[in-house]
VMD Tcl script that draws the C-alpha trace (Angstrom):
set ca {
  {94.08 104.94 103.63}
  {90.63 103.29 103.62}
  {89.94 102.47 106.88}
  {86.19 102.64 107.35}
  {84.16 101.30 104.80}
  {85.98 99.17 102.42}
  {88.93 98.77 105.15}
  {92.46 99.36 105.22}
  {94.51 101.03 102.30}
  {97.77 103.25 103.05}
  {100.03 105.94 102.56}
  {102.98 107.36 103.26}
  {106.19 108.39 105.13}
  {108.88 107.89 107.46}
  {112.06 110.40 109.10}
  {111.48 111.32 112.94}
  {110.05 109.65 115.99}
  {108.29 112.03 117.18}
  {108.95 113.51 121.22}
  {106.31 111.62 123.56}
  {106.14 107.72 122.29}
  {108.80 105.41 122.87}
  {111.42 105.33 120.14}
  {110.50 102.29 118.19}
  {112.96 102.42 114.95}
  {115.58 99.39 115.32}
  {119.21 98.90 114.52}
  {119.25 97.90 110.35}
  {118.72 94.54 109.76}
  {121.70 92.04 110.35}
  {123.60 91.10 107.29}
  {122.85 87.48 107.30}
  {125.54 86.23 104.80}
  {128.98 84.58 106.13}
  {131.86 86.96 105.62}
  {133.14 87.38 102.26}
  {129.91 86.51 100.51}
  {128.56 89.42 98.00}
  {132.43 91.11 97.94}
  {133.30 92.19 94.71}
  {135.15 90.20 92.82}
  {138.15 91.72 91.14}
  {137.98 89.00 87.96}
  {134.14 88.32 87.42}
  {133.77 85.05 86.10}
  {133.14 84.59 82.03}
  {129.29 85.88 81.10}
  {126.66 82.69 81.26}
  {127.76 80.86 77.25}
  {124.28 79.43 75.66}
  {124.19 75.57 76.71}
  {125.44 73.37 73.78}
  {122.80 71.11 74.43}
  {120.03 71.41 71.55}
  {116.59 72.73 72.47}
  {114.11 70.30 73.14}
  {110.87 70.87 70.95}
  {108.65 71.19 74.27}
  {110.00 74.21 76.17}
  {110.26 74.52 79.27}
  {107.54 75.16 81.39}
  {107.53 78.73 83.52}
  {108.60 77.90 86.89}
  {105.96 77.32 89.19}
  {104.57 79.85 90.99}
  {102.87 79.94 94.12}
  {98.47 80.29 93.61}
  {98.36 82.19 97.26}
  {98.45 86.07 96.79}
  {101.35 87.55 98.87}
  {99.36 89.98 100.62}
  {95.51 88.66 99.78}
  {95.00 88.03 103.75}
  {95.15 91.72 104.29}
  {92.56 92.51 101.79}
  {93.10 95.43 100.93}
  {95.90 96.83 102.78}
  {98.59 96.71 100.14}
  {97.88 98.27 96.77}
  {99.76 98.55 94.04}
  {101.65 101.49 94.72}
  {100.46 104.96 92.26}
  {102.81 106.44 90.36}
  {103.38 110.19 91.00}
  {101.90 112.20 88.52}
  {104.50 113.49 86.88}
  {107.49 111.19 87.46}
  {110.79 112.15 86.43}
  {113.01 110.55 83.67}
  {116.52 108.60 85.43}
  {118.75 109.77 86.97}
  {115.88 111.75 89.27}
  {116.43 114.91 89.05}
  {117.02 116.84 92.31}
  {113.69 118.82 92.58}
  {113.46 123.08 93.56}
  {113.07 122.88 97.37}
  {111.36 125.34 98.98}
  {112.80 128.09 101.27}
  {111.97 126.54 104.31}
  {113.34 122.83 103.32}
  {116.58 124.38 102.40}
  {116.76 126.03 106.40}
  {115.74 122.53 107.50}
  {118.58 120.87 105.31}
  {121.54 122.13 104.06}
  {122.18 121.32 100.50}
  {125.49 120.15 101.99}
  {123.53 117.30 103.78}
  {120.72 116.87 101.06}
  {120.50 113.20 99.25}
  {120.53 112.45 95.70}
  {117.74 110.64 94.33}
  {120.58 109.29 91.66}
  {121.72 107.22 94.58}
  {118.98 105.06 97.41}
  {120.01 103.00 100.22}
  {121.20 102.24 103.14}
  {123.67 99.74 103.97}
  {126.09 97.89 101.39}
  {125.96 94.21 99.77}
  {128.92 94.21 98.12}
  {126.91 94.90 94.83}
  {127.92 97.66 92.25}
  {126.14 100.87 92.67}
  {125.03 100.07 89.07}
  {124.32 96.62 88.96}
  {121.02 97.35 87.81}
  {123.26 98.83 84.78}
  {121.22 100.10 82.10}
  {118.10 97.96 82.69}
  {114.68 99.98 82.20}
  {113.21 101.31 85.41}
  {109.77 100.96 84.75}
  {110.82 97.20 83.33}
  {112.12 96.56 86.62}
  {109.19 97.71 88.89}
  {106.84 95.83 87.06}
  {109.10 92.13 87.88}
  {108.87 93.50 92.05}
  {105.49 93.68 91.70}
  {105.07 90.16 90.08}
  {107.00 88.74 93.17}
  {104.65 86.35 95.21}
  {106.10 85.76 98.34}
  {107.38 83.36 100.10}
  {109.73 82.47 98.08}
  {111.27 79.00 97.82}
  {114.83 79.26 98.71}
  {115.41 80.91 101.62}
  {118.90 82.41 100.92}
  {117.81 83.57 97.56}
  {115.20 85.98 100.04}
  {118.68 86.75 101.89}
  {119.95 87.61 98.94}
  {117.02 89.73 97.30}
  {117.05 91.78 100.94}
  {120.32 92.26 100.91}
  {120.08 94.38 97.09}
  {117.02 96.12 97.86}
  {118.68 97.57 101.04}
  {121.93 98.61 98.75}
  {122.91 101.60 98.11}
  {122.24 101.59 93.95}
  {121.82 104.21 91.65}
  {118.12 105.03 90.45}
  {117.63 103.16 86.77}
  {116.56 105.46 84.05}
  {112.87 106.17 83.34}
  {112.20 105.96 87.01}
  {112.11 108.19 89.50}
  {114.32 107.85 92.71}
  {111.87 108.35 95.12}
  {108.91 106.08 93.39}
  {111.70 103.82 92.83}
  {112.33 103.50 96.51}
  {109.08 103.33 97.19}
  {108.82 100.16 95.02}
  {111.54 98.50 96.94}
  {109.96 99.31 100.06}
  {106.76 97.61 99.24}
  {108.78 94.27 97.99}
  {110.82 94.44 101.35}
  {107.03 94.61 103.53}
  {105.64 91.60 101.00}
  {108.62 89.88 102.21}
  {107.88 90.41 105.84}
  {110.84 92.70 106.07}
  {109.41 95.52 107.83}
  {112.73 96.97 109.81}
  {114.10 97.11 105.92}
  {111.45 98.82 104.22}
  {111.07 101.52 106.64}
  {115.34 102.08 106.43}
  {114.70 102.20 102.55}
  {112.15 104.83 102.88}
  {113.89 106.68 105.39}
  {116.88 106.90 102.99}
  {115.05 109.79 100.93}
  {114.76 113.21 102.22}
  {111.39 114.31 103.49}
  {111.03 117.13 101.01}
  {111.92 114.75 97.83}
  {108.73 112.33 98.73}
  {106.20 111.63 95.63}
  {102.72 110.61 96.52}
  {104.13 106.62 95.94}
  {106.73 106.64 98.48}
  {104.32 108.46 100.74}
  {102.05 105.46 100.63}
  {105.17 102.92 101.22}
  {106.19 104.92 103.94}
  {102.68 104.80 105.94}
  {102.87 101.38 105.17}
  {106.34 100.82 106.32}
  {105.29 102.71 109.84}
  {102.28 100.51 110.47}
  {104.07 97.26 109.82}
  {106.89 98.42 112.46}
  {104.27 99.50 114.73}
  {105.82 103.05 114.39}
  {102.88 105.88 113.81}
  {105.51 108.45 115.59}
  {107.60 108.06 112.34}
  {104.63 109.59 110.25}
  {104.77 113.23 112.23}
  {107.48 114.35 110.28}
  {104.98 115.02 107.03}
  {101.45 114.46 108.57}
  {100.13 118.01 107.62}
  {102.12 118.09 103.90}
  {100.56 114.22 103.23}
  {97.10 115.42 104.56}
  {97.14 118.17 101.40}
  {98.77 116.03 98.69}
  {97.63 112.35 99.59}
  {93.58 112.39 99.83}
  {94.07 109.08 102.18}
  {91.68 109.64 104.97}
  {94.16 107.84 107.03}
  {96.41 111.08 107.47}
  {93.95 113.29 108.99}
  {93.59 110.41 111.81}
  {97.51 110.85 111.70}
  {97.47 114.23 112.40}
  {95.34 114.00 115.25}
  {97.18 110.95 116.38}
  {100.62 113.32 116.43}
  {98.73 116.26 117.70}
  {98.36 114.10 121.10}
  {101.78 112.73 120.70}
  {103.51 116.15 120.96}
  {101.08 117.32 123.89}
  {98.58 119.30 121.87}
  {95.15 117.54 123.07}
  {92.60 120.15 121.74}
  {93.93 120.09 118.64}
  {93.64 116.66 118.54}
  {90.21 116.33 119.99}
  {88.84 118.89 117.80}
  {90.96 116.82 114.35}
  {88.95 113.22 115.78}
  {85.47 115.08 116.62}
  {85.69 116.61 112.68}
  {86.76 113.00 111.39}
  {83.78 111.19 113.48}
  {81.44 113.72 112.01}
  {83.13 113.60 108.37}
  {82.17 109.78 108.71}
  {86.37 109.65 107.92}
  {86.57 106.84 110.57}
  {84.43 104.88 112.75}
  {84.99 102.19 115.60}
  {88.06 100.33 115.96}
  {90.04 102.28 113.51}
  {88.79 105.44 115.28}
  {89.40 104.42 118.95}
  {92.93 102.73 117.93}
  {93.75 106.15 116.56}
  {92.43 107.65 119.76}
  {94.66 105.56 122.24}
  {97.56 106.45 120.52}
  {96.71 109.76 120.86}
  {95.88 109.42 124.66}
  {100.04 107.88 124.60}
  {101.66 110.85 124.35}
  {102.46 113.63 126.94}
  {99.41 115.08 129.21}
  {97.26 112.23 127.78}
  {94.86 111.56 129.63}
  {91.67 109.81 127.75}
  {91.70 106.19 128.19}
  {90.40 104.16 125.45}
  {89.21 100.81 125.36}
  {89.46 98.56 121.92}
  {86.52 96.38 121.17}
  {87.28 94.17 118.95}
  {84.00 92.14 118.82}
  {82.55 91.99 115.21}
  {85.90 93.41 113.56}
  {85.69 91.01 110.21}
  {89.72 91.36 109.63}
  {92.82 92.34 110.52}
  {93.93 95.17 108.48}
  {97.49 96.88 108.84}
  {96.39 100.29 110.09}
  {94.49 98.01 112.75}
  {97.67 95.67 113.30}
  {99.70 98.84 113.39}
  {98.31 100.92 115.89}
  {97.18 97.83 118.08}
  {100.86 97.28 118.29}
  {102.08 100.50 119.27}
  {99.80 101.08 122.12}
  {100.60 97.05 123.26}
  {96.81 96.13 122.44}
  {96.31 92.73 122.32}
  {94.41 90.87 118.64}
  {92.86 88.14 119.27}
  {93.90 85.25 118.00}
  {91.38 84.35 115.31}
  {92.33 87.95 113.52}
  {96.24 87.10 113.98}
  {95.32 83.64 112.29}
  {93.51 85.27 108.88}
  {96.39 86.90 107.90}
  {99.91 86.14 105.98}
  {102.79 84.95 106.60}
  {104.16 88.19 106.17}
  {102.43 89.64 109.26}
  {103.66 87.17 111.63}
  {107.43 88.03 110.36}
  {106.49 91.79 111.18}
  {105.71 90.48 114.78}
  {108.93 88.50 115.21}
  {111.00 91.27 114.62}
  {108.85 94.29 116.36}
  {110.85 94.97 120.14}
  {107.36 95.45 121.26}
  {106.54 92.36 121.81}
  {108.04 90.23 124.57}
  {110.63 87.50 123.70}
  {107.99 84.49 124.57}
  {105.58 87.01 122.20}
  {107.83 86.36 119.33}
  {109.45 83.27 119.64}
  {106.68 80.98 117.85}
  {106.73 83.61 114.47}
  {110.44 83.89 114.82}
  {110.97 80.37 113.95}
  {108.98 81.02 110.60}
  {110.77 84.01 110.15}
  {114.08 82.41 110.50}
  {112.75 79.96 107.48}
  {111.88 82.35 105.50}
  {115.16 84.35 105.65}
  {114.06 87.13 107.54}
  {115.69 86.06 110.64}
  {119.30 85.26 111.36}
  {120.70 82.31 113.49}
  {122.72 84.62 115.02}
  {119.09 86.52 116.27}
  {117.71 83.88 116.74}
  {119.70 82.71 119.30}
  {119.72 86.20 120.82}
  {116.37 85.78 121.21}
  {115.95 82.15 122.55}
  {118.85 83.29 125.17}
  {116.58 86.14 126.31}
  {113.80 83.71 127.02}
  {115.69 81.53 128.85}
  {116.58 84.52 130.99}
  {113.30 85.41 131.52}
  {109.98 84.30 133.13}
  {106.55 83.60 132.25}
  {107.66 81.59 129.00}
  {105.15 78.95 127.52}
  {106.54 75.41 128.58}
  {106.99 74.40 125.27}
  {109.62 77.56 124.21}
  {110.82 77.24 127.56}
  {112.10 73.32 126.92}
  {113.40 74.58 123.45}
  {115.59 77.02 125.05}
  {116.98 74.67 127.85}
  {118.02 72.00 125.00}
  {119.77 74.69 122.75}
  {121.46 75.66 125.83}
  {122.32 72.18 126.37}
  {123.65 71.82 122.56}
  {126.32 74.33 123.10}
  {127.07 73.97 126.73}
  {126.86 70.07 127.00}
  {130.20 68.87 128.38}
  {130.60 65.48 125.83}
  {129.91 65.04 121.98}
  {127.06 62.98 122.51}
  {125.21 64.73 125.00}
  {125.09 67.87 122.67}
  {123.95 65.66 119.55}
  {120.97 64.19 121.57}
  {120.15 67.91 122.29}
  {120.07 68.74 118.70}
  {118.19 65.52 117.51}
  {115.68 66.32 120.22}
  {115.56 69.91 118.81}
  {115.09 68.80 115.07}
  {113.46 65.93 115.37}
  {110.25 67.83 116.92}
  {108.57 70.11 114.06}
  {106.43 68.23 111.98}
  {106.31 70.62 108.95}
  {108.87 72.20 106.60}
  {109.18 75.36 107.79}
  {108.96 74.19 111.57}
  {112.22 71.85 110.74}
  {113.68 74.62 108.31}
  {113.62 77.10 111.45}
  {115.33 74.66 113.86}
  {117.65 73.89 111.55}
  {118.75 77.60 111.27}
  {118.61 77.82 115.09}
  {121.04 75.13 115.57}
  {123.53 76.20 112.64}
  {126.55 77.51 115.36}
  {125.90 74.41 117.50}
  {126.01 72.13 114.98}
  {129.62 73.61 113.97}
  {130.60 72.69 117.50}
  {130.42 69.01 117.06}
  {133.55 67.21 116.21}
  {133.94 65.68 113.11}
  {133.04 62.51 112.89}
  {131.67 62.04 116.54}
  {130.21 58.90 117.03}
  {126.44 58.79 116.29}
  {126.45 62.33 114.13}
  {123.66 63.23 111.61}
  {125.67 64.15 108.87}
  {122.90 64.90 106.87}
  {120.82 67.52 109.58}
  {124.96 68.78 110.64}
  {125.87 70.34 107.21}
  {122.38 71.80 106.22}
  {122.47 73.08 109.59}
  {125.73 74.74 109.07}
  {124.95 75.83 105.56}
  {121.73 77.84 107.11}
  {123.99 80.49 108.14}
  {126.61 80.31 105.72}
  {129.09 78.17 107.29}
  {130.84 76.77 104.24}
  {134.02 75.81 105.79}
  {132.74 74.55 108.64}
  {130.80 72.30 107.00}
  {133.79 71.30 104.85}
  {135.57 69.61 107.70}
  {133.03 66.94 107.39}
  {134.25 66.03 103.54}
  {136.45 63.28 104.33}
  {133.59 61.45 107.01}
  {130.11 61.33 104.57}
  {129.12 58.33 102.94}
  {129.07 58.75 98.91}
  {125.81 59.59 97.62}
  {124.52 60.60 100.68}
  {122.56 64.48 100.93}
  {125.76 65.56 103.07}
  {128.25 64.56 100.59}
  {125.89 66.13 97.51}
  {125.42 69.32 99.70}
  {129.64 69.50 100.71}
  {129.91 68.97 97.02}
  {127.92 72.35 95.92}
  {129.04 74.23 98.93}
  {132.88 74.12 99.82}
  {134.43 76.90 98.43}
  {137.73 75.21 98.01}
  {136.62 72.39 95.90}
  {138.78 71.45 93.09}
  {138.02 68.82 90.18}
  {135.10 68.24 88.54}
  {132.01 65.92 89.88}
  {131.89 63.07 87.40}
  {128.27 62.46 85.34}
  {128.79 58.50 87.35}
  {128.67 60.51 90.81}
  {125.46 62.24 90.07}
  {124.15 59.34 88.79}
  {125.43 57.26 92.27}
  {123.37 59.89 93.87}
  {119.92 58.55 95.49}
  {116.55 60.35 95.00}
  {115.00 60.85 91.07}
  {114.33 64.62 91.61}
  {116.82 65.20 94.09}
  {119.52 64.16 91.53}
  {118.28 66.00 88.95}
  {118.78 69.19 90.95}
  {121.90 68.41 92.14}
  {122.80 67.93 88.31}
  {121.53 71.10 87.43}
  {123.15 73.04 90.37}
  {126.51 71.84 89.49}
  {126.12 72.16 85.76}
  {125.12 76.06 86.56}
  {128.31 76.18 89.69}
  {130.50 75.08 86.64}
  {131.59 72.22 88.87}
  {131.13 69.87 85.89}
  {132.87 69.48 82.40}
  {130.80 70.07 79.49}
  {130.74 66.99 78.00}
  {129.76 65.33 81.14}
  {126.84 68.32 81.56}
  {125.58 67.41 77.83}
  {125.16 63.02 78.49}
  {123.80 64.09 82.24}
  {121.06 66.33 80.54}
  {120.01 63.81 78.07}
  {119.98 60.83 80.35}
  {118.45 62.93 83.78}
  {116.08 64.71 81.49}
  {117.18 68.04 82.56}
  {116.50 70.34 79.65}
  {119.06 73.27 80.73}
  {119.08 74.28 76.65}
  {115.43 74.86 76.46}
  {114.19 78.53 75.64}
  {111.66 80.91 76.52}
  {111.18 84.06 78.08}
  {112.41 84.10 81.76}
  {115.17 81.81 80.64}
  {116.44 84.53 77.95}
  {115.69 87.30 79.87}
  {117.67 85.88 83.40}
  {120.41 84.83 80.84}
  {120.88 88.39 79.11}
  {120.95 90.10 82.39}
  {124.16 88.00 83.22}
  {125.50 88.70 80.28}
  {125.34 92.28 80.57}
  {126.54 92.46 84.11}
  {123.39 93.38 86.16}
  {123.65 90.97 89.05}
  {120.97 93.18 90.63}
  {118.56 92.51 87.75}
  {119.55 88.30 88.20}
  {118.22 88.80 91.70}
  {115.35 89.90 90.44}
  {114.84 87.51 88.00}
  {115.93 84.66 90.46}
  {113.16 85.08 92.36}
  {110.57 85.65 89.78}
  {111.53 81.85 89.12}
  {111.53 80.49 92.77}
  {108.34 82.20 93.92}
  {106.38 79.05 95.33}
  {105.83 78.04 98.24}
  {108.84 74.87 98.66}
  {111.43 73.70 96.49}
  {109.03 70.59 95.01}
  {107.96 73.76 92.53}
  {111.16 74.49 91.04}
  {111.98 73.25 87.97}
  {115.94 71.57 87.57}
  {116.13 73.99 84.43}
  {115.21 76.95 86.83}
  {118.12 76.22 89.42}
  {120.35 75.66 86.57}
  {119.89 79.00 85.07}
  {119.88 80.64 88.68}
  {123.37 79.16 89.85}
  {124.94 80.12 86.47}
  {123.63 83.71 86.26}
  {124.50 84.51 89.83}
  {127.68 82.82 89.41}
  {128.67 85.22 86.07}
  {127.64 88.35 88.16}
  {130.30 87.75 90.74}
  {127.57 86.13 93.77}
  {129.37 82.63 93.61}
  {128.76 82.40 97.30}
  {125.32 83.14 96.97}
  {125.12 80.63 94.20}
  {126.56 77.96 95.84}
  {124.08 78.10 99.21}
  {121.03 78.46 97.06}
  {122.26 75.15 95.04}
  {123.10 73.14 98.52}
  {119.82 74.30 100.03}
  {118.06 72.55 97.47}
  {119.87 69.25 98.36}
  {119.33 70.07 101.79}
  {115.25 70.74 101.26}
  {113.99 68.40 99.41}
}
mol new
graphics top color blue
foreach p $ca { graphics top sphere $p radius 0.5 }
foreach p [lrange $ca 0 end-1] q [lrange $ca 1 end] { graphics top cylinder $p $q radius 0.2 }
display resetview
């Protein structure tokens, strides 16, 4: 990791907390899809048929993608991850393990690099099928982040977490270690560090150890990199794993050795200033430390992640400026780090929940902890108090005027995204029908976390036309009988009705010849060809709804829905829907009513 001169690279690992700091690894991320969504589906619906609607002659244009690097405010501190220099053909082969690996881990207990991950998503272990590894490592690394649909980030977090087997021409571990960096662009830091923590410490390639020094940095976890310090320090030439093994050499209680490892680096000119004193202090953490170290942070230019790491671990505070020159990414890696206090996370939390990373269910959690607790900012304080209200209020109304005080505040997307998502259980506790009731802000609400039926109840009580009914339309998951091309075209808003005609044309929830005059009188060119469209489009056909993820987001990666093309949702909702993620399908079409 460059850390000195040209600032911050990384490297690699993740296994143990080491004896001495506080153990900072968290529970897996929360599955944030309503039950039943992502189970497999015992009769997958027909593969995606070619639309019968002639090509245009202008094709359609790439979806729009998003001119902000992911990662470009940490200059630097992401690179494209090196393949290992002599990576193995698919299925990875399990490599020889030395003596001393094998008395550390039986072969009884040893993984397979055939098969990474950690939790399940209902997906295949081979719904990547017989796609080309290296094909499918270069489309992660063209994902920009964030993306525009929010569940489709769900989604894509959900399959990079699966267990799957490795595809062929890859190996398992750089494999993982692709993943891994996807999951940190995405802010998902708890994720990537599980994913690299799924593969044994003796199977790591020089790529996953990069991803996993990354991973530990953006958890605030430099404990986790103990376990293969010393074997990184030969293989990696990162000069950021000498400063690790002096960091773990004061962890475990060994101060000269790590006095003499940071007097070498100082003289070795391997670090200097911040990045050597933030090394230092979490050195002077563990047991019998006794140096106390004080961070200067005047004339730091940026905020780099070995910087934002170890500042977190030891509970340094950045100033503000640094915290404000960085992505969006970063402040998702502070709402979910337990280092932080509730009132310390609440403000990125709310941009975390809009992105996808957070949960209504944490969020709430969280908000409920702050209302608990003291020295809260007035203006997270009053947030909590009128959530509290809108699910302990003892009439109707009195819990709607909490929730229109709670959405009607934020004056950007994301702000009003986030409360939305923080309201989404409340908002199922208001009768249907109650006098006064925002249908509209009720079901998107609802639909943040999945609540399909929930929102259902509210069928028979929407005006026509409205965003409710057009949302209820995409989402129930008992709806039976087509949508008519007259009802789209009763449906307000020029771009708004296009996507609704292109979500239901790719939910199937509209008969073909009513699909073919709706194209040609909305201007929705569904039939048009090119590359992405041909390419999403094959992978449903061949059953790789892993791949479709994939692909999904390479055409929803910019910044709000206003830069997705109709054609793109169309050919979304249709592949996910013929690789058996219907209920995926159907949120990502409602929360582009719901957006817009």
């Amino acid at each position: 990791m460059r850390i000195s001169r040209a600032s911050a690279g990384l490297g690699a690992l993740a296994a143990v907390i080491a004896a001495g700091l506080p153990a900072l690894a968290q529970e897996r991320p929360e599955s944030i899809l309503p039950p039943g969504f992502g189970d497999p589906v015992t009769t997958p619906p027909p593969p995606v048929a070619r639309p019968t609607i002639a090509p245009r002659a202008t094709p359609v244009p790439r979806p729009t993608v998003s001119g902000t690097p992911a990662v470009a405010p940490l200059p630097g501190d992401v690179p494209t991850p090196l393949p290992s220099a002599s990576p193995s053909a698919s299925p990875s082969p399990t490599p020889t393990v030395p003596a001393i690996a094998r008395y550390r881990m039986p072969d009884y207990a040893r993984r397979s690099l055939a098969l990474v991950g950690v939790e399940g998503s209902g997906l295949p272990a081979d719904a990547f099928g017989n796609a080309d590894g290296r094909r499918l490592e270069r489309l992660m690394r063209r994902i920009d982040t964030p993306l525009a649909s929010r569940w489709l980030h769900i989604g894509l977090r959900r399959m990079l977490l699966a267990p799957l087997r490795t595809p062929r021409r890859v190996n398992g571990a750089d494999f993982a270690a692709e993943r891994a960096w996807l999951l940190l662009r995405m802010g998902e830091a708890p994720a990537a560090r599980s994913v690299v923590q799924a593969v044994d410490d003796e199977n790591y390639t020089p790529k996953l150890m990069q991803m996993a020094m990354q991973s530990a940095l953006a958890n605030g976890d430099p404990g986790a990199l103990c376990a293969i310090a010393d074997a990184a320090a030969v293989r990696d030439p990162e000069r950021g794993w000498t400063l690790a093994q002096g960091m773990c050499a004061g962890i475990t209680g060994e101060r000269a050795k790590a006095r003499a490892i940071f007097a070498a680096a100082r003289r070795q000119r391997v670090a200097r200033g911040v990045n050597l004193q933030l090394a230092q202090k979490v050195a002077g953490a563990g047991a019998n430390g006794r140096q106390v170290i004080t961070i200067e942070w005047a004339g730091v230019p940026q905020l780099t992640i070995w910087r934002f790491g170890l500042a977190l671990a030891t509970g340094v505070e950045i100033p503000p400026d640094l915290l404000a020159s960085v992505g969006p990414q970063v402040r998702a890696w502070r709402a979910t780090s337990p280092l932080l206090t509730p009132a310390q996370r609440a403000e990125p939390a709310m941009d975390a929940a809009a992105r996808g990373v957070f949960s209504n269910a944490a969020l709430v959690d969280l908000y409920a902890a702050m209302d608990e607790g003291e020295d809260n900012a007035a203006a997270a304080q009053a947030l909590a108090n009128r959530l509290r209200l809108a699910y302990t209020a003892a009439g109707a109304s009195e819990r709607l005027d909490a929730l229109k005080a709670i959405w009607d505040e934020p004056k950007d997307a994301a702000g009003r995204l986030g409360r939305l998502v923080l309201t989404a259980r409340a908002a199922a506790r208001v009768p249907v029908g109650a006098s006064g009731a925002d249908a509209d802000r009720l079901v998107a609400a609802m639909l943040t976390a999945g609540l399909d039926r929930s929102a259902a109840r509210w069928s028979g009580t929407v005006a026509a036309g409205s965003p409710a009914w057009a949302m209820l339309a995409l989402s129930d998951p008992d709806r039976e009988g087509a949508v008519t091309s007259s009802s789209v075209e009763g449906f307000a808003g020029g771009r708004r009705r296009q996507m609704f005609f292109a979500a239901l044309a790719g939910l199937g929830r509209m008969r073909a010849e009513d699909v073919e005059s709706a194209a040609q009188s909305l201007d929705v060119r569904i039939g048009a060809d090119n590359g992405w469209t041909r390419a999403i489009d094959a992978a449903a056909f061949d059953g790789e709804p892993a791949t479709v993820l994939l692909l999904a987001a390479i055409g929803m990666q910019t910044q709000s829905w206003g830069g997705v093309p109709p054609e793109a949702l169309y050919h979304v909702t249709a592949a996910l829907r013929a690789t058996g993620q219907e209920g995926l399908a159907r949120m990502i079409a409602a929360e582009a009513i719901g957006q817009l």
